[in-house]
C-alpha positions as CSV (number, residue, x, y, z in Angstrom):
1,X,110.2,82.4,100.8
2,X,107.8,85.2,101.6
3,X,110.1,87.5,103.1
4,X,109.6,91.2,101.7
5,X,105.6,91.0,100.8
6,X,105.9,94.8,99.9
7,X,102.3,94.6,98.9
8,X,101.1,94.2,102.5
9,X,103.1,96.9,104.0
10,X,101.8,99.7,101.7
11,X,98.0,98.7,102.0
12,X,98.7,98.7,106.0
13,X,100.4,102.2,105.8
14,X,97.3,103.5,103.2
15,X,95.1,102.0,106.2
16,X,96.9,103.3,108.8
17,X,97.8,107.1,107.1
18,X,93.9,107.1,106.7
19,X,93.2,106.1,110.4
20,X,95.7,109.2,111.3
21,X,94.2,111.8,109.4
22,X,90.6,110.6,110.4
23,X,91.4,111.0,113.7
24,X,92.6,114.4,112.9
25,X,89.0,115.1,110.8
26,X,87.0,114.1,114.0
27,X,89.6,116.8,116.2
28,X,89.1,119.5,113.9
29,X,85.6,119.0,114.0
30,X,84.8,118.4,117.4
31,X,86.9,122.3,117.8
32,X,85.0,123.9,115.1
33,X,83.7,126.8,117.7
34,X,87.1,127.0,119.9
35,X,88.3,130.3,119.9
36,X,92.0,130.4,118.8
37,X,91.5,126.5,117.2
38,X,93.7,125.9,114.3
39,X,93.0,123.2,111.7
40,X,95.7,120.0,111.5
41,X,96.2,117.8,108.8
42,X,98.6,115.5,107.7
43,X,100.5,115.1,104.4
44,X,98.7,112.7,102.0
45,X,100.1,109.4,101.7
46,X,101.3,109.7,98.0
47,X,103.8,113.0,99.1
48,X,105.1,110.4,102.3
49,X,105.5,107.7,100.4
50,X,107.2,109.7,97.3
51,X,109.8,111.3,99.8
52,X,111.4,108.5,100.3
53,X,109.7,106.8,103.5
54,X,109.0,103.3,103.1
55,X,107.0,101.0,105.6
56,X,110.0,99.6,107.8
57,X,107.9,96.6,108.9
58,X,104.0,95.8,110.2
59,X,103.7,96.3,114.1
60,X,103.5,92.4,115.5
61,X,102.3,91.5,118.7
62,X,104.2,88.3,118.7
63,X,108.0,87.6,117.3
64,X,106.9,84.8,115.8
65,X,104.8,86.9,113.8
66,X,105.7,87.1,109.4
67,X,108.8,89.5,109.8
68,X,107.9,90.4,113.0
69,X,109.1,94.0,113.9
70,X,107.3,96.4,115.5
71,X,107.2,100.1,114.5
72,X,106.8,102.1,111.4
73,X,109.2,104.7,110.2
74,X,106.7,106.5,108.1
75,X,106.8,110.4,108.6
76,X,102.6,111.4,109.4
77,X,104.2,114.6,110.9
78,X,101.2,116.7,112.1
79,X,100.5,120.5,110.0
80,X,98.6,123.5,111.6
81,X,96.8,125.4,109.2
82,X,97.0,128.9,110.9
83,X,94.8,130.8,107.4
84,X,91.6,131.9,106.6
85,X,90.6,131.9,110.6
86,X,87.7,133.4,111.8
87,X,87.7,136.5,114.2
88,X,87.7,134.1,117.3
89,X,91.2,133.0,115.4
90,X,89.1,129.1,114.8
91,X,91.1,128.4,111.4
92,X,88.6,124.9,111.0
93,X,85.6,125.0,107.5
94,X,83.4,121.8,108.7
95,X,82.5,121.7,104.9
96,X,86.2,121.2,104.0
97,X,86.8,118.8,107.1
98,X,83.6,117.1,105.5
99,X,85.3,116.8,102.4
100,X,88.8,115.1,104.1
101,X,86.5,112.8,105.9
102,X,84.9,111.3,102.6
103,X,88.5,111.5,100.9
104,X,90.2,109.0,104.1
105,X,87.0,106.9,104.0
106,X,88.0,106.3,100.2
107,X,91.5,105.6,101.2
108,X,90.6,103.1,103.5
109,X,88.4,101.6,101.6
110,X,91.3,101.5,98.8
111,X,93.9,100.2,101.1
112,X,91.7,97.2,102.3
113,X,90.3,96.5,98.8
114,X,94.4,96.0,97.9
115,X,94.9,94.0,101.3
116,X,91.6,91.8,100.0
117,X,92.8,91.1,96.9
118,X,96.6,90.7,97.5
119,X,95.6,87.7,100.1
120,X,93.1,86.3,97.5
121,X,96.1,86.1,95.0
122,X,98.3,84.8,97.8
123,X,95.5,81.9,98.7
124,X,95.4,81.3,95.1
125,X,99.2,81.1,94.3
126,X,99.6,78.7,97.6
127,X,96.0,76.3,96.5
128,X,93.8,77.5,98.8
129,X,90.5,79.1,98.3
């Protein structure tokens, strides 16, 4: 019955795209004053998920788990941003890493809000509230 809730697997890629590049924020920040230091950031979700790579399946700890694979096959390939460095060679702005750090709050937020609301309609659709 429930076999392909596409729904689910986008809002856990959105969440987990945003965990990614957060991680990445928090890096680049942290090496803000290493000599030689070059920004990373990854693609935003909309360009991954327009090229073609779809969410294979959530990760499950159990097999007995709601389509129960584990992996992803999203691409969050990892880019270098090697311009605009400083004479140490520290390519890293901690206004614009700022700036990416309130943009993946927002899409986490975004992808929880759609998780929230898509298992509010599913409670709904199945009678329980």
């Amino acid at each position: 019955m429930f076999t392909e809730l596409n729904v689910f697997k986008i809002a856990y890629s959105m969440a987990t795209h945003a965990g990614k590049r957060q991680a990445l924020v928090s890096q680049n920040i942290a090496n803000a004053d290493t000599p030689g230091y070059h920004a990373k950031d990854i693609k935003p979700f909309k360009e991954v998920f327009a090229a073609g790579a779809r969410p294979n399946s959530m990760i499950a700890t159990r097999g007995s788990h709601l389509n129960g694979n584990a992996g992803s096959q999203m691409d969050w390939a990892v880019n270098s941003d090697e311009t605009g460095s400083d004479p140490n060679g520290n390519s890293v702005s901690v206004e614009a890493e700022l700036l990416k750090g309130v943009d993946t709050e927002r899409q986490h937020k975004r992808a929880m809000a759609i998780y929230k609301s898509s298992m509010n309609i599913l409670r709904a659709s199945l009678g329980k509230t």
